[in-house]
C-alpha positions as CSV (number, residue, x, y, z in Angstrom):
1,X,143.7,-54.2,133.4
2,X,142.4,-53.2,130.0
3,X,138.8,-53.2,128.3
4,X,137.5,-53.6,124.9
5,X,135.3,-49.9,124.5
6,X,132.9,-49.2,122.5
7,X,131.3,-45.8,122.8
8,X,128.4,-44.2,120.6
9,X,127.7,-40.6,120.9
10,X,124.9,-38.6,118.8
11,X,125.6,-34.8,118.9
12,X,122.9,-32.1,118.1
13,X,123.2,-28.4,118.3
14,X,121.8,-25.7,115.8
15,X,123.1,-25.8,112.0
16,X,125.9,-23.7,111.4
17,X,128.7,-26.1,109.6
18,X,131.6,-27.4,110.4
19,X,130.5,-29.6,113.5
20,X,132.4,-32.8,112.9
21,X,135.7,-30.4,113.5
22,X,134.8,-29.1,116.4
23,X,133.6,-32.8,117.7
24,X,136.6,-33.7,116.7
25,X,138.2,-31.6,118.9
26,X,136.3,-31.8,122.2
27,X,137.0,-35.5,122.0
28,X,140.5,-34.9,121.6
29,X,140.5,-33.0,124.7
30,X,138.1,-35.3,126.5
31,X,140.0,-38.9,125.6
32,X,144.0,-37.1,125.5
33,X,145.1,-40.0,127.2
34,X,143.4,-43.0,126.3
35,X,143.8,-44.9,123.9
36,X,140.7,-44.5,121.5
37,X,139.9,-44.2,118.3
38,X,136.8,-42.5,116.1
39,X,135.2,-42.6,113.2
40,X,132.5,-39.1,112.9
41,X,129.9,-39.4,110.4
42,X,128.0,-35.5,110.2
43,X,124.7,-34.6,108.8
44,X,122.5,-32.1,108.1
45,X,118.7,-32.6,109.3
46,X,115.9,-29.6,109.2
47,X,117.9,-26.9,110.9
48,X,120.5,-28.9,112.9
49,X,123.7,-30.2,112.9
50,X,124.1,-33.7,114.0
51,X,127.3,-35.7,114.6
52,X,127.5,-39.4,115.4
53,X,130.8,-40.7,116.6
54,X,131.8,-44.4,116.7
55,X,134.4,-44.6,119.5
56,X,136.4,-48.0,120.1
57,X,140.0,-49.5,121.2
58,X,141.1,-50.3,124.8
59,X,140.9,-48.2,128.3
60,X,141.5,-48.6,131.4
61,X,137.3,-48.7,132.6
62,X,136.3,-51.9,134.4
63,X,132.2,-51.1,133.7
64,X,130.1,-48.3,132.0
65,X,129.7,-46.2,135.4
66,X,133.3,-45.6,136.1
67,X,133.1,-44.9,131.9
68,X,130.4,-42.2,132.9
69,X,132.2,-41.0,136.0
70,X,135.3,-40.4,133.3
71,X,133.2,-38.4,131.0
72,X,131.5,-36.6,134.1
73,X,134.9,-35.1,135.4
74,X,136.5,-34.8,132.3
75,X,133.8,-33.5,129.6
76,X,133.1,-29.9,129.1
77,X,130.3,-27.8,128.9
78,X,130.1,-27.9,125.1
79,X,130.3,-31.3,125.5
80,X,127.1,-31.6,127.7
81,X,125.7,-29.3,125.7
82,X,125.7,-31.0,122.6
83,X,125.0,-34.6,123.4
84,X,121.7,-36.0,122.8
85,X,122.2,-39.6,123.5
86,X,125.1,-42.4,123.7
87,X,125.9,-46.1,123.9
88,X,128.3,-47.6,125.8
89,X,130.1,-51.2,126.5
90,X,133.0,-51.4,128.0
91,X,134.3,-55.8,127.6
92,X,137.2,-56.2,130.7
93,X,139.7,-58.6,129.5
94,X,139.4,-61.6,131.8
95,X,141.4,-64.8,132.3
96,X,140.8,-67.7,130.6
97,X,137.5,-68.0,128.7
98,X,135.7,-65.0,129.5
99,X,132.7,-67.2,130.4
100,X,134.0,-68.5,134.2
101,X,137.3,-66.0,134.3
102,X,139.1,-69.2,135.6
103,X,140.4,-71.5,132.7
């Protein structure tokens, strides 16, 4: 079964340029086999670095825990490191209406 996901990340860490690259790359390595896209919008705010990353397309989560359980086996340190918050819904395609799941 497939979900609709939709995943917001806000990344912080020191400034020092080039941050959306490497964000870029940890969530290559965190998502390689899903199928997900972003969009990563950096800034530059007294001193730090900041990346927020729209995620969205389909996986293979049925709710936001097993979404967190993903992240927590297959995140790295950096990863941890850097985030400061997120923001997640993950829609499972159901039969029918989505309301009742039967018509």
């Amino acid at each position: 079964m497939t979900s609709e996901t939709y995943i917001d990340f806000c990344f912080v860490r020191p400034e020092s340029g080039g941050f959306a690259a490497e964000i870029d790359e940890l969530l290559k390595h965190t998502f390689a086999k899903k199928r997900l896209n972003w969009f990563l919008e950096e800034k530059t705010i007294d001193g730090a670095d900041m990346v927020v990353a729209e995620i969205k397309g389909m996986s293979d989560w049925k709710s936001e825990e097993e979404t967190i359980g993903f992240l927590e086996e297959n995140a790295g340190e950096k990863f941890w490191e850097y985030l400061q918050g997120y923001k997640l819904f993950i829609y499972p395609v159901m039969r029918g209406c989505n309301s009742c799941g039967t018509h």
